[in-house]
ROLUMDREN-423934 format. One record per residue (C-alpha): x, y, z. Coordinates in nm, 3 decimals, m for minus. Each point is the difference from the previous one (the first is absolute). Last residue first. Layout:
<pts>
X,Y,Z
X,Y,Z .
...
</pts>
This chain:
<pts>
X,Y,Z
0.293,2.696,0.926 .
m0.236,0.143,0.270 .
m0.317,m0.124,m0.117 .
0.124,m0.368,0.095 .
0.099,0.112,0.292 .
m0.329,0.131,0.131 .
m0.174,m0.321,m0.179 .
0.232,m0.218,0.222 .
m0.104,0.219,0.328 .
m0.328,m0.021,m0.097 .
0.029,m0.408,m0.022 .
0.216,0.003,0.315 .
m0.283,0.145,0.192 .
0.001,0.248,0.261 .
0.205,0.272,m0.107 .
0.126,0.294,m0.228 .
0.138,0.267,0.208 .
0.031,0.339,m0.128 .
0.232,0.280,0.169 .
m0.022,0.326,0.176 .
0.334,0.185,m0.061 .
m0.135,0.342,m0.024 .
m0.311,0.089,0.192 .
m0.309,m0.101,m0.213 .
m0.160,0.119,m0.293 .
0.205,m0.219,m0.204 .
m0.048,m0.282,0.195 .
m0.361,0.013,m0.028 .
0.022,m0.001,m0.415 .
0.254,m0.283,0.002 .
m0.296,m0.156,0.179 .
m0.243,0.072,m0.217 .
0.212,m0.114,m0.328 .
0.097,m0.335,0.182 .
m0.326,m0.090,0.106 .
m0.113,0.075,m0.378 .
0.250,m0.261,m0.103 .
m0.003,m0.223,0.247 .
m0.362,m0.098,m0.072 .
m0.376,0.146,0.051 .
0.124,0.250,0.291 .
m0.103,0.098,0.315 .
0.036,0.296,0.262 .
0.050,m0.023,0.384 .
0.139,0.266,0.169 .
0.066,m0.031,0.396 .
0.011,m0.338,0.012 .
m0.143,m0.286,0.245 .
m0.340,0.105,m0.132 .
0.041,m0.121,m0.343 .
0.005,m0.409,0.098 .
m0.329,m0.172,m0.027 .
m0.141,0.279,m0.210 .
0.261,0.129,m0.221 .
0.146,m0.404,m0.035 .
m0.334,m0.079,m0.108 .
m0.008,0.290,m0.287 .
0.409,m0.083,m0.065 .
m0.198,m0.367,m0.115 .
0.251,m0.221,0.124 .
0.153,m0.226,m0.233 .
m0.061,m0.398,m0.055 .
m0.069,0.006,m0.343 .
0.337,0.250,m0.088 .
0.118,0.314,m0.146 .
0.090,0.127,0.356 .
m0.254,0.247,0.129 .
0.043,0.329,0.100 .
m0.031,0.206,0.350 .
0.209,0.348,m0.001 .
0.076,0.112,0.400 .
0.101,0.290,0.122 .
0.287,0.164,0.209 .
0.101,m0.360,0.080 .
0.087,m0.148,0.408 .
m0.380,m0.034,0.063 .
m0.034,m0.189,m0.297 .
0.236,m0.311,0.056 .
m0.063,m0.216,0.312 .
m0.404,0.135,0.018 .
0.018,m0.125,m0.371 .
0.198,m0.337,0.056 .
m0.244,m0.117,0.333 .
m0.238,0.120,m0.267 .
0.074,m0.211,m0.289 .
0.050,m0.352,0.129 .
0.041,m0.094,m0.337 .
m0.247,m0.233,m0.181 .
m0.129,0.266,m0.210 .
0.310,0.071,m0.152 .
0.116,0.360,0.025 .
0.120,0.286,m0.108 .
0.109,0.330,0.109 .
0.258,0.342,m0.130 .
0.069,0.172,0.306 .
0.117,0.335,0.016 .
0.285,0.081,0.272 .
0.031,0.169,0.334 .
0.285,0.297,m0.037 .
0.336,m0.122,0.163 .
0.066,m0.286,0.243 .
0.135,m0.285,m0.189 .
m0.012,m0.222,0.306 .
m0.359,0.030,0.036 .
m0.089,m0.062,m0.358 .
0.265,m0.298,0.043 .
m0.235,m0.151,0.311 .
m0.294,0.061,m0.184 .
0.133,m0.192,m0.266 .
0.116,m0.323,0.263 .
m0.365,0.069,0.145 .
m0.155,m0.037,m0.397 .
0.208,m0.297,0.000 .
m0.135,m0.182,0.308 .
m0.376,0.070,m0.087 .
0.033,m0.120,m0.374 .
0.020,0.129,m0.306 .
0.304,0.246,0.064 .
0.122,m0.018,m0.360 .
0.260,0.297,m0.022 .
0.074,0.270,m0.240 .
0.152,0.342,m0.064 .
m0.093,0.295,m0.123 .
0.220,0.302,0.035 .
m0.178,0.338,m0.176 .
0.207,0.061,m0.147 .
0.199,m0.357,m0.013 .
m0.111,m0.353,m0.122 .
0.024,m0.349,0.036 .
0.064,m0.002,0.392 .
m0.021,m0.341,0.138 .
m0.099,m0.036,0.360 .
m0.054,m0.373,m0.079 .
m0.147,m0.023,m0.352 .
0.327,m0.126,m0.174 .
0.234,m0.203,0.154 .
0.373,0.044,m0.053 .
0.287,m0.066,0.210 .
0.350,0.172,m0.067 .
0.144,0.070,0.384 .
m0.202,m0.331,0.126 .
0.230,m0.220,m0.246 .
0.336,0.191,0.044 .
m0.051,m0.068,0.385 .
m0.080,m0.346,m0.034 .
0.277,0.003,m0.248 .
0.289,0.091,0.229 .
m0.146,m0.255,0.269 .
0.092,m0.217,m0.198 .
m0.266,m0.277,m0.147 .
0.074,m0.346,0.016 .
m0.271,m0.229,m0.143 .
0.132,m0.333,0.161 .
m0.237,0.023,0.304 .
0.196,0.226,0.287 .
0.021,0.279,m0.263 .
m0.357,m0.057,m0.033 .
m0.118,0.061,0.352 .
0.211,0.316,m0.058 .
m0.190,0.106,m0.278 .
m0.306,m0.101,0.130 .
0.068,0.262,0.332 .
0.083,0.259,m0.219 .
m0.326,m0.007,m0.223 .
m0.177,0.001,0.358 .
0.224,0.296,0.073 .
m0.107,0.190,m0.310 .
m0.347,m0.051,0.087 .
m0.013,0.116,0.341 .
0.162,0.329,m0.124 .
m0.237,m0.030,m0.318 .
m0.238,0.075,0.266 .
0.154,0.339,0.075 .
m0.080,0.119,m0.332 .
0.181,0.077,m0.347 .
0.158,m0.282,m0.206 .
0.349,0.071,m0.096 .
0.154,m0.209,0.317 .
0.245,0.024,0.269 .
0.162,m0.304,0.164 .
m0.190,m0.107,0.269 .
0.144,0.100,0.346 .
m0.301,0.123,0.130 .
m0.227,m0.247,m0.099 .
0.224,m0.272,0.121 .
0.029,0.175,0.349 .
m0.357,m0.005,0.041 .
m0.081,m0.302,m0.050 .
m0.028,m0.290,m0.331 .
m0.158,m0.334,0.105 .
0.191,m0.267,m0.071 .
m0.156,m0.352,m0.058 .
0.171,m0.375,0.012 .
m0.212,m0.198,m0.208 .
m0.130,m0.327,0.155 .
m0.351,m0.071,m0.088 .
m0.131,0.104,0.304 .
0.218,0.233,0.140 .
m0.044,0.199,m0.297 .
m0.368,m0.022,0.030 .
m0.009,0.078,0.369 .
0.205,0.301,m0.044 .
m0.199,0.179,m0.307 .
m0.283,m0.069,0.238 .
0.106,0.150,0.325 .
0.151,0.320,m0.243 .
m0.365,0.033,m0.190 .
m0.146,0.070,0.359 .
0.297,0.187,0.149 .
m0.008,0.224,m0.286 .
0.322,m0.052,m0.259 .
0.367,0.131,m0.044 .
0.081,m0.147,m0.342 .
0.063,m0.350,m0.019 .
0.246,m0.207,m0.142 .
0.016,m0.374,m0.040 .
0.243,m0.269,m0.092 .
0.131,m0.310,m0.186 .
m0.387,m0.071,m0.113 .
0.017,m0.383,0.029 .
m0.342,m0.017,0.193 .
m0.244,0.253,m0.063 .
0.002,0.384,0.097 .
m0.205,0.106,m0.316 .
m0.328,m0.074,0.203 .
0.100,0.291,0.246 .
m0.200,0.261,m0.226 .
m0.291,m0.184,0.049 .
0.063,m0.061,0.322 .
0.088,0.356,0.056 .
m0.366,0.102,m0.126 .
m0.160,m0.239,0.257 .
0.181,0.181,0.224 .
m0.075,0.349,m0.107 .
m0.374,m0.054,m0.018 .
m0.284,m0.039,m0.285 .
0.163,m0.285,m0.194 .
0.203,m0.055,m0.283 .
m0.267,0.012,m0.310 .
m0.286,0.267,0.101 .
0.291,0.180,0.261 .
0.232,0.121,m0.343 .
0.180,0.227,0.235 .
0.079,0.059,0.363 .
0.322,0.032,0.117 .
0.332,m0.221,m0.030 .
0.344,0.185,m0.074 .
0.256,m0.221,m0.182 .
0.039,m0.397,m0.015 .
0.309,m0.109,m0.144 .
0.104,m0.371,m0.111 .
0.353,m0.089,m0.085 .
0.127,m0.309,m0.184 .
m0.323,m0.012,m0.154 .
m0.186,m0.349,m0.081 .
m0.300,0.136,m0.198 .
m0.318,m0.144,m0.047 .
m0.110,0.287,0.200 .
0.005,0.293,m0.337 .
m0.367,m0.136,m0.072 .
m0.171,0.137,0.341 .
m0.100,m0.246,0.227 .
0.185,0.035,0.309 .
0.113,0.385,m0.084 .
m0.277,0.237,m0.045 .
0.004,0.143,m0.295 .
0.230,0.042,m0.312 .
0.323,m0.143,0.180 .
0.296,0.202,m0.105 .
0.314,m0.226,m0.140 .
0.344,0.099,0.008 .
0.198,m0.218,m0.259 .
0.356,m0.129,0.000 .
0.180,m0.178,m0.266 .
m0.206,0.112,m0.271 .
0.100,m0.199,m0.313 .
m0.213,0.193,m0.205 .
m0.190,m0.294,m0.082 .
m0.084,m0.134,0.351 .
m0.107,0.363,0.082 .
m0.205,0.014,m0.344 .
m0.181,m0.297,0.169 .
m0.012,0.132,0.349 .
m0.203,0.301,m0.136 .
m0.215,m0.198,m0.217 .
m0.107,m0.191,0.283 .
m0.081,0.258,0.175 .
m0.214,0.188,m0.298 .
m0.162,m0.305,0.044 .
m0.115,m0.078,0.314 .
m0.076,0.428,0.059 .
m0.252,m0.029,m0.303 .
m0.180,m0.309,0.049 .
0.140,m0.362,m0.073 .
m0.248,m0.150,m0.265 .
m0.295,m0.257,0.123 .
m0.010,m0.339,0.081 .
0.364,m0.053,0.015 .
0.108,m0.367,m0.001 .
m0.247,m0.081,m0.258 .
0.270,m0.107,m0.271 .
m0.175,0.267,m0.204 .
0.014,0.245,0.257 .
0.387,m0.128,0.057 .
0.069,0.104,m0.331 .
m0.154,0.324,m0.003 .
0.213,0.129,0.343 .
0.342,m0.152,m0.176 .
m0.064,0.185,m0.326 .
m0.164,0.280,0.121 .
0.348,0.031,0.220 .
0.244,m0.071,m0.273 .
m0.128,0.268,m0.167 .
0.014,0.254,0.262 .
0.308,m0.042,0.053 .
0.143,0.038,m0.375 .
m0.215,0.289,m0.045 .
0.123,0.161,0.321 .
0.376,m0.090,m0.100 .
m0.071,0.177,m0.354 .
m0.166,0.263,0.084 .
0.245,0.142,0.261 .
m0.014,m0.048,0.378 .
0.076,0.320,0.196 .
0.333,0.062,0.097 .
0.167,m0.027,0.335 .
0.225,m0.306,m0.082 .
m0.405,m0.182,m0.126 .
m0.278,0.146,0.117 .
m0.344,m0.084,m0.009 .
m0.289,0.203,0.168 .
0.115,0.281,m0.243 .
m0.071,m0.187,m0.274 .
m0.394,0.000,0.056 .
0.033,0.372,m0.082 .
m0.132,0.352,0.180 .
0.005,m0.051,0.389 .
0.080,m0.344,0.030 .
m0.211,m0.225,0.275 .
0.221,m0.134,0.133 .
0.388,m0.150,0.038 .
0.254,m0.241,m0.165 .
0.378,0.090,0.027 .
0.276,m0.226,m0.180 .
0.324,0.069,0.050 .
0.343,m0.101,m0.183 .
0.254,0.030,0.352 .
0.308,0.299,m0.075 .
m0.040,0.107,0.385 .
m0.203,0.291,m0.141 .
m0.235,m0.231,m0.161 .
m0.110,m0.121,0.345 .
m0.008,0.342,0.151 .
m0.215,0.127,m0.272 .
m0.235,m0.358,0.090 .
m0.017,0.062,0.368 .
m0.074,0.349,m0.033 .
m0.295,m0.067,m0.307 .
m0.118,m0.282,0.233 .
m0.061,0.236,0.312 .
m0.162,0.238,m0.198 .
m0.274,m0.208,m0.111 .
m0.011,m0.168,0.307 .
m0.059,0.349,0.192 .
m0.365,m0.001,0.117 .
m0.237,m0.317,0.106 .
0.315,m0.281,m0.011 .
0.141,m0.267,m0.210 .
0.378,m0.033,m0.145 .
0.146,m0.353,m0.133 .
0.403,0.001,m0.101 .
0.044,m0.233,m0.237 .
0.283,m0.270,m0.138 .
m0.060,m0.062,m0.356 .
m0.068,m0.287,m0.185 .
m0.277,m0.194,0.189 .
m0.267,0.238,m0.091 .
0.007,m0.099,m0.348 .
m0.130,m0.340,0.114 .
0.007,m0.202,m0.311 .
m0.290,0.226,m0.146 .
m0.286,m0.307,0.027 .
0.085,0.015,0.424 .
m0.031,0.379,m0.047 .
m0.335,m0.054,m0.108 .
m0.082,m0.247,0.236 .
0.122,0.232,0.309 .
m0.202,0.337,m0.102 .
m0.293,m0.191,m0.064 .
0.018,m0.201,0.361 .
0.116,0.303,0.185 .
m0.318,0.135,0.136 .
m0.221,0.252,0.034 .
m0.360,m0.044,m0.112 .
m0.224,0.168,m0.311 .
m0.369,m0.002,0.033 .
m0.026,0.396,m0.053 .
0.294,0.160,m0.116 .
0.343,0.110,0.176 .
0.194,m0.225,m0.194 .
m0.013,0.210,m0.309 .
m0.068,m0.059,m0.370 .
0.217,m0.295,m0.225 .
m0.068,0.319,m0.268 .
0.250,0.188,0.147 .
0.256,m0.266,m0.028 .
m0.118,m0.068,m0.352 .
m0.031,0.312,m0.136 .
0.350,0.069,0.107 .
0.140,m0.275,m0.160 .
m0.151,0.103,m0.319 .
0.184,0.351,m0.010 .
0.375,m0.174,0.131 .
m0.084,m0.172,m0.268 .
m0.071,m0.385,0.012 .
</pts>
C-alpha cells in the first residue's frame, strides 16, 4: 500500500472507544504472533501516566540518540500527521516504511480473519501499534520508548517486555474506561509493572495511587523508584517550559540511569545533551510572536493545574485563552483551574464529532471568567482574540488550550 491507502485503512479499522467494544490483549497478541513478533527485536523502554508521558518519552528517547543508540519513539494521539506518532532516529516515518508496515499488517490481521482466529479486524490503536513495532523491527531500532495509549494493563503497547518501565503523574482522567477514583486509576496505570520488566520509575505520586503503584511492583517483582525532591532539583535542565517538566526531566533521568545499569549505556554527558535539545510540540509551545501565542493541551484537571501553575509563574499581564473541549472532559474542574487566571476567554470547537459545543461550554463553564466570547472554529477565535490582545496592556499573550485536536489545528494554521 501507499503511505495514502494505509492511512485509510488504519482510520478506517475505527476507534476502540465505541460501543460494544472490550479491552484486551488477545487481538493485539495474535496479530503480532502472525508478524513473527516484531516486538521482540528491540529492547524498550515502556512510559504510562495521566500527564507527562508524552514528554517523558521524547527526553528519554533524545537522550538515547545522544549516546549514539538508533531510537525508536512511539507516542499519541499526533497533533497534525499519523507519522508523527512513529519515529524512527528522531524523524518521522517516511512513505515508504509506513506503506511497507502497514501492509504487512492487513495482511497478517486479514489472514487470520479468514483462518477464524480473529473474528473481527484489530481497531485503530491495535494496529497503528503494530505497525509501529513493525517499521521498528525494520529500521533496525535498537532501542524504542514506547507511550501507552490509555490506561496501562490493557492498553495495546503492554505486550511489551521493557527493560525499563516509567509511570509519570497519576490524576484523574478518562474515569468512563479506568475507573472513577485515583486508585483504581493507578491500577490501571500499574498493569505495565509485570514480571520480567528490569525496572520501574515513578514520578512523585498521591499517597493513594503511591500504595498501589507499590503493591503492584512488589507483586510481580519489579524493583520501583520513585523520583523526590532532590532528583527534581538536580535534573539536568530542559527546553520545555514549566515546572512540571522539572518532574519530568528527572523521571527521563532516572530511566536513563536504570538503563545504563541494563546494557543500554547512556552517559551522563548525553542525558544532559538529550533534555538540553528536546522537542514536543503543543506543551507551552510558542508558534508565534506579536502578539506571543503559545500553546498547551491542558485537557484534563491535572494539566490545566500544571498551566495554571506556569500562568502563575510567568507573572506579567493575565493572558487570552483560546478553549476547546471534548465532551468527555472533566471540563469545569479545568475551566474554574484555567479562566480565572486569563484576561478573557474565546470558546471554539475542535473540528471534531465528539467536540464541545463553545454554546455549552458558555453556559456550563462562562462564569468562571471574566470575558467570555465564542467562536465557530480556530480561525475566528483566533481573529477575536488577537483583537482583545491588542487592546490590552502590552505583552498580554494568547493561549491556545484544552484539547490536543485544537491545539493541532492551531499549529497546523501556523505553518
Amino acid at each position: 500500500m501507499t503511505a495514502a491507502e494505509s492511512l485509510a485503512y488504519i482510520y478506517g479499522l475505527g476507534t476502540e472507544l465505541r460501543p460494544g467494544r472490550k479491552f484486551d490483549l488477545r487481538t493485539i497478541r495474535a496479530l503480532l504472533a502472525a508478524l513473527g513478533h516484531p516486538e521482540r527485536k528491540f529492547a524498550s523502554v515502556h512510559v504510562a501516566g495521566t500527564n507527562g508521558k508524552g514528554s517523558v518519552c521524547a527526553m528519554i528517547e533524545s537522550a538515547a540518540r545522544a549516546a549514539g543508540w538508533r531510537t525508536g519513539l512511539y507516542t499519541s494521539p499526533h497533533l497534525q500527521r499519523f507519522q508523527e506518532r512513529i519515529r524512527i532516529a528522531g524523524d518521522e516515518i517516511d512513505d515508504a516504511a509506513l506503506g511497507a508496515a502497514a501492509t504487512r499488517v492487513r495482511d497478517a490481521a486479514e489472514g487470520l480473519e479468514l483462518e477464524g482466529s480473529l473474528a473481527r479486524p484489530p481497531a485503530f490503536f491495535e494496529a497503528a501499534t503494530a505497525v509501529g513495532f513493525c517499521a521498528f523491527a525494520a529500521a533496525e531500532v535498537e532501542l524504542a520508548v514506547v507511550e501507552v495509549g490509555l490506561g496501562g494493563r490493557l492498553d495495546a503497547t503492554n505486550v511489551l517486555e521493557p527493560k525499563v518501565a516509567a509511570i509519570t503523574a497519576l490524576g484523574m482522567d478518562h474515569e468512563a474506561y479506568l475507573g472513577s477514583s485515583l486508585g483504581e486509576i493507578a491500577g490501571e496505570k500499574a498493569g505495565i509493572l509485570k514480571p520480567g520488566v528490569g525496572a520501574a520509575i515513578s514520578a512523585p505520586q498521591l499517597a493513594e495511587a503511591a500504595a498501589v503503584l507499590r503493591a503492584a511492583a512488589e507483586a510481580a517483582g519489579v524493583p520501583l523508584e520513585f523520583v523526590d525532591r532532590h532528583a527534581i532539583e538536580a535534573a539536568p535542565p530542559t527546553r520545555l517550559l514549566g515546572q512540571h517538566q522539572r518532574e519530568n526531566a528527572a523521571v527521563a533521568t532516572a530511566v536513563c540511569r536504570s538503563l545504563a545499569a541494563r546494557e543500554f549505556a547512556i552517559p551522563e554527558a548525553a542525558i544532559e545533551t538529550g533534555l538540553a535539545h528536546v522537542r514536543w510540540p503543543g506543551r507551552l509551545e510558542r508558534i508565534s510572536s506579536a502578539p506571543d501565542v503559545f500553546l498547551d493541551g491542558a485537557h484534563n484537571p491535572l494539566a490545566a493545574r500544571a498551566l495554571a501553575a506556569y500562568l502563575d509563574q510567568r507573572g506579567g499581564e493575565p493572558p487570552v485563552l483560546i478553549f476547546g473541549a471534548m465532551r468527555d472532559k472533566a471540563v469545569e474542574e479545568i475551566c474554574e483551574e484555567l479562566f480565572p487566571r486569563a484576561r478573557a476567554v474565546v470558546l471554539t470547537a475542535p473540528r471534531q464529532a465528539r467536540a464541545l459545543a463553545p454554546e455549552a461550554l458558555a453556559a456550563a463553564c462562562g462564569n468562571f471568567a471574566r470575558r467570555c466570547e465564542i467562536a465557530a472554529d480556530y480561525e475566528g477565535a483566533l481573529a477575536r482574540a488577537r483583537t482583545i490582545a491588542a487592546e490590552a496592556p502590552a505583552g498580554t499573550a494568547i493561549c491556545v488550550t484544552g484539547s490536543l485536536y485544537l491545539v493541532g489545528e492551531a499549529r497546523e494554521a501556523s505553518v
